[in-house]
TORVEX-568445 format. One record per residue (C-alpha): chain; y, x negated, z. Coordinates in steps of 0.25 Angstrom, whole numbers, plus 2048, in hexadecimal, padded with zeros to 3 digits. Last residue first. Example, Ala and Ser with C-alpha at 12.3 -4.5 7.8 and 13.67 -1.06 7.14 Angstrom:
<rokes>
{roke "A",{7FC,7C9,81D}}
{roke "A",{7EE,7CF,81F}}
</rokes>
This chain:
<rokes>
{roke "A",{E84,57D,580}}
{roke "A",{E93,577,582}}
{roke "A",{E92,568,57F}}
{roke "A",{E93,55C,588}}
{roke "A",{E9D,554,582}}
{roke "A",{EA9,558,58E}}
{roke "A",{E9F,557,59A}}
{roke "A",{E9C,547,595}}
{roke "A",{EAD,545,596}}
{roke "A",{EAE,54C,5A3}}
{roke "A",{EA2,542,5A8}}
{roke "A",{EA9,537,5A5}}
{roke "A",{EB2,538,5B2}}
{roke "A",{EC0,53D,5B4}}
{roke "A",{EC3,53A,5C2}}
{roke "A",{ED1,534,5BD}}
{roke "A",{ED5,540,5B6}}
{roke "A",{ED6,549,5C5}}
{roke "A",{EE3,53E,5C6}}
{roke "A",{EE2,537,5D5}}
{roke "A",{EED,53C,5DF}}
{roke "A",{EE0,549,5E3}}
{roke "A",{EDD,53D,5EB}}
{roke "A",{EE9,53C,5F5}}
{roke "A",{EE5,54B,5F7}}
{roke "A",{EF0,553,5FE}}
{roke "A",{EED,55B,60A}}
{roke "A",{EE6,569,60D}}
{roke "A",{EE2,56E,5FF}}
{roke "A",{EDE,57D,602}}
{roke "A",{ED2,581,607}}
{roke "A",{EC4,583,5FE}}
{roke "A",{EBE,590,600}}
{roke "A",{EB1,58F,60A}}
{roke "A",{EA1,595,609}}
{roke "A",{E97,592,615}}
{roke "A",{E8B,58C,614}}
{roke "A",{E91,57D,61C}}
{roke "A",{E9E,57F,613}}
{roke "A",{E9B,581,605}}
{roke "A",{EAA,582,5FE}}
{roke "A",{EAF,58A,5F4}}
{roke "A",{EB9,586,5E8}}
{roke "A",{EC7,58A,5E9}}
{roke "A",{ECD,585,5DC}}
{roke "A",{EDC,586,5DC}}
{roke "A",{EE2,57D,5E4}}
{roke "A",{ED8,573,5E0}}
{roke "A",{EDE,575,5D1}}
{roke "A",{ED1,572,5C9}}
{roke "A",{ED6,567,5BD}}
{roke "A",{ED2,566,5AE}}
{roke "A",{EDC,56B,5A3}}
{roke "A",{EEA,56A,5AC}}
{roke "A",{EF7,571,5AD}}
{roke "A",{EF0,579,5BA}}
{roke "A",{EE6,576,5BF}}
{roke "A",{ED8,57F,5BD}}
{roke "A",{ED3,588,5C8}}
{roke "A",{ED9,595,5C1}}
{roke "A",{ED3,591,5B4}}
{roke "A",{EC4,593,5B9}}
{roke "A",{EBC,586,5B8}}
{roke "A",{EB1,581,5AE}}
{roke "A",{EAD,571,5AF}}
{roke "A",{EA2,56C,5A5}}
{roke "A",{E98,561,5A4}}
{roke "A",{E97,55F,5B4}}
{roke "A",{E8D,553,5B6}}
{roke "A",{E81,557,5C1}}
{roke "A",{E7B,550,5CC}}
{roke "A",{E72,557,5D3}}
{roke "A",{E6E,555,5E1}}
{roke "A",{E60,55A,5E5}}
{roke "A",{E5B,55F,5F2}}
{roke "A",{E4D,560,5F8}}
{roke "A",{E46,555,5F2}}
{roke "A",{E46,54E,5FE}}
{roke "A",{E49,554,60A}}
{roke "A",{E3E,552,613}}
{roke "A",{E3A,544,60E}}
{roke "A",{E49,53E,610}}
{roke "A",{E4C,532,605}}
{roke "A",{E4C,53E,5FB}}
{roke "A",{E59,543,601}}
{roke "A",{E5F,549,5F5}}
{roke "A",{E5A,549,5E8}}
{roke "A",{E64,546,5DC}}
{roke "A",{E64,54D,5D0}}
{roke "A",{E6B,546,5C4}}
{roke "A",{E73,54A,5B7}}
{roke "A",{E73,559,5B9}}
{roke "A",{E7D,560,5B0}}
{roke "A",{E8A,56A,5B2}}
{roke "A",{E91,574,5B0}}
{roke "A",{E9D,576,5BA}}
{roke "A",{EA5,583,5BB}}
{roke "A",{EAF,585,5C4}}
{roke "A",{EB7,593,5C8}}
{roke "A",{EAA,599,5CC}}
{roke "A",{EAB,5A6,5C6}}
{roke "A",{EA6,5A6,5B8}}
{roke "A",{E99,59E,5BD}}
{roke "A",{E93,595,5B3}}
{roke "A",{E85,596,5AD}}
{roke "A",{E79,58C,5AE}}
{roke "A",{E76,588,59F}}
{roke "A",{E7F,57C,59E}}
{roke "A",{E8B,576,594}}
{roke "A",{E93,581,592}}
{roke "A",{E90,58B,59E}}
{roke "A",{E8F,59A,59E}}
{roke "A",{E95,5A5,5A6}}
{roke "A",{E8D,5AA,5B3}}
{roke "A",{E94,5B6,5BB}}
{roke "A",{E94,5B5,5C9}}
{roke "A",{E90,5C1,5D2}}
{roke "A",{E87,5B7,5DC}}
{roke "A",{E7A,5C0,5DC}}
{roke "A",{E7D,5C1,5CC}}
{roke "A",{E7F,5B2,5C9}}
{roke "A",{E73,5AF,5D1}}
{roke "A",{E6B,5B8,5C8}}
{roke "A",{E5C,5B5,5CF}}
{roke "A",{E5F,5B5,5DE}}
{roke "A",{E53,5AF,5E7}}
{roke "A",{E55,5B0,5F6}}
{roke "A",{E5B,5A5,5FF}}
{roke "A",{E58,5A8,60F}}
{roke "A",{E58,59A,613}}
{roke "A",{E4A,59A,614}}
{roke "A",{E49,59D,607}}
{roke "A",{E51,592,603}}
{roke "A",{E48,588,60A}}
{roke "A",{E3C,58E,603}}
{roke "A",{E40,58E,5F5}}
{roke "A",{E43,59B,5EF}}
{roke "A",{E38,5A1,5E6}}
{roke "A",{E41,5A2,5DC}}
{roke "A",{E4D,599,5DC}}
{roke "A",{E5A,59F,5D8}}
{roke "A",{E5F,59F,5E6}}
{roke "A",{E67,5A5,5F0}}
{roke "A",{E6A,5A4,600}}
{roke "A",{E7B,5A3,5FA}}
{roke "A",{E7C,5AA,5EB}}
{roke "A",{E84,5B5,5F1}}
{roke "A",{E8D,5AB,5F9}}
{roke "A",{E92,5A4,5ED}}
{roke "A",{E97,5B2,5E7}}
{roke "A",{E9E,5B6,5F6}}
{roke "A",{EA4,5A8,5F4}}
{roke "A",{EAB,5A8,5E7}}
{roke "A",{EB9,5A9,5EC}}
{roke "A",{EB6,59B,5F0}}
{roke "A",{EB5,595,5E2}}
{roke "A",{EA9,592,5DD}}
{roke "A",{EA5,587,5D5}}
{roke "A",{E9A,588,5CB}}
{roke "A",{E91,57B,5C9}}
{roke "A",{E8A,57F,5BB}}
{roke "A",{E7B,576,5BA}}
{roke "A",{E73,56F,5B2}}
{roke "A",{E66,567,5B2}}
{roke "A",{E5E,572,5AD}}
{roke "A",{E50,56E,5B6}}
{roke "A",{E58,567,5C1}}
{roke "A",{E64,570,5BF}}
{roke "A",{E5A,57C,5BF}}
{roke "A",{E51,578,5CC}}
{roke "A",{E5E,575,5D6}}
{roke "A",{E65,581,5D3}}
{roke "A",{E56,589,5D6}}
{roke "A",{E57,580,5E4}}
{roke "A",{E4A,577,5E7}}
{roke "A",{E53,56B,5E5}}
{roke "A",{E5B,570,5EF}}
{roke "A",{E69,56E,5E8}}
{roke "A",{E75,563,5E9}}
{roke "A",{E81,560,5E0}}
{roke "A",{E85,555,5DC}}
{roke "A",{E90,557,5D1}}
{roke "A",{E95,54E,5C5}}
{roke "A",{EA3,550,5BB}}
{roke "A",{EAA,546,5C7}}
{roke "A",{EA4,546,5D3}}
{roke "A",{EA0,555,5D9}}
{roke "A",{E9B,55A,5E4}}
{roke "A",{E8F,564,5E9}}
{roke "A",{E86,56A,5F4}}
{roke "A",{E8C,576,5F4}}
{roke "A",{E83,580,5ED}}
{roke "A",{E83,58F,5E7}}
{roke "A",{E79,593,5DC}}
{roke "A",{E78,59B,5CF}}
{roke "A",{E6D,59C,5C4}}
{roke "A",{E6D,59F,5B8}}
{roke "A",{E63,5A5,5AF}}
{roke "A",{E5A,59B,5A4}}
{roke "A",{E4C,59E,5AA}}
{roke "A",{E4B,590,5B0}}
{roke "A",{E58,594,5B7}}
{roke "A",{E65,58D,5B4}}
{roke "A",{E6F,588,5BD}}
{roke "A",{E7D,58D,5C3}}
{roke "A",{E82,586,5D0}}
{roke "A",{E8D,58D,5D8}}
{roke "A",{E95,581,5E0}}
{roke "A",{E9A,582,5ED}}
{roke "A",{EA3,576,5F0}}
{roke "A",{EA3,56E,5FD}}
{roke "A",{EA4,570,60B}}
{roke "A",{E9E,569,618}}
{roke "A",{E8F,56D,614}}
{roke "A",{E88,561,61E}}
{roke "A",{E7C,56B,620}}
{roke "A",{E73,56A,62F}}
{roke "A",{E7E,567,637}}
{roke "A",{E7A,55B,63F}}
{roke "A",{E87,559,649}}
{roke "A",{E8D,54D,651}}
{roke "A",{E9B,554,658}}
{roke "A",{EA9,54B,652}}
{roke "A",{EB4,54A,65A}}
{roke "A",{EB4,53B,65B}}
{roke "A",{EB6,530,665}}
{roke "A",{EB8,522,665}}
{roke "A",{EC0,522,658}}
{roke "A",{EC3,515,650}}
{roke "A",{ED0,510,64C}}
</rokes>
């Protein structure tokens, strides 16, 4: 059946942010401190992530020159903390297009944001004690986006990086088992067109979630486990 008339209104909105995942992003200076920044552009496959940076951006500069990361998830009672890093940047002088925005330069991102850094195993960028997920992690490619468009190329970079170890507060673990997030439990906060949600509860049963967590298991879990502690 095909219909012959629709609801929908034609728009051009000028960002296609229709929620995902707010993730704190700590890197390594040249000068050895951390640094500390909020992003959305993200998701997840397996142990791997894509997440996109301005290429211009201080994050983007120390994973290309470190090639390593921690993607800190916050939970929604940490919002007033994300928001004290929003118009920030570790950059110094701030790229143009930031400072038009209104982004300032903050050294200690940890300090502005009033979260404490605690080290990593396997990376030199710290964790953050507060977000309830810790995820250190390697670059294994960066990919550029829109080089076939002359205006925008070289603007953005997508990283890809491997997760070599996974940290989470005991609370959001599941019950009676070693290596499952409770979903009931873990409220993660959401990006929705620049404005900050909680995650709602589950609204119908998922067919999918049928399928054993086990059967996702990917070699990658097995590569994280010999990569030693530094």
């Amino acid at each position: 059946m095909t219909a012959t008339t629709s609801t929908h209104s034609r728009i051009e909105p000028g960002i296609l942010y229709f929620g995902t995942p707010v993730v704190l992003l700590s890197t390594s200076n040249e000068d050895g401190s951390p640094n500390l920044a909020p992003m959305s552009s993200a998701f997840w496959l397996g142990w791997r992530a894509m997440l996109g940076l301005g290429s211009r951006s201080q994050t983007a500069q120390n994973m290309l020159r470190t090639r390593e990361c921690v993607m800190n998830l916050p939970s929604d009672a940490l919002a007033s903390a994300v928001d004290r890093l929003a118009l920030t940047t570790g950059a110094d002088p701030v790229p143009e297009r930031k400072y038009e925005r209104g982004y300032r330069h903050v050294r200690d991102k940890f300090r502005r944001a009033g979260l404490t850094a605690i080290a990593a195993e396997t990376v030199t960028p710290p964790r953050v004690a507060e977000c309830p997920v810790n995820m250190e992690a390697v670059v294994e490619a960066v990919h550029p986006l829109a080089e076939d468009d002359e205006g925008q190329r070289g603007g953005i970079l997508v990283f890809e990086v491997r997760v070599q170890r996974v940290h989470v507060h005991e609370e959001i673990r599941m019950k009676g088992t070693n290596d499952r997030i409770d979903p009931d439990a873990w409220r993660p906060m959401i990006m929705s067109f620049q404005k900050l949600y909680g995650l709602g509860p589950q609204v119908h049963p998922s067919t999918l979630a049928r399928i054993p967590e086990e059967l996702y298991r990917g070699p990658d879990i097995e590569r994280a486990r010999e990569v030693p502690a530094i």
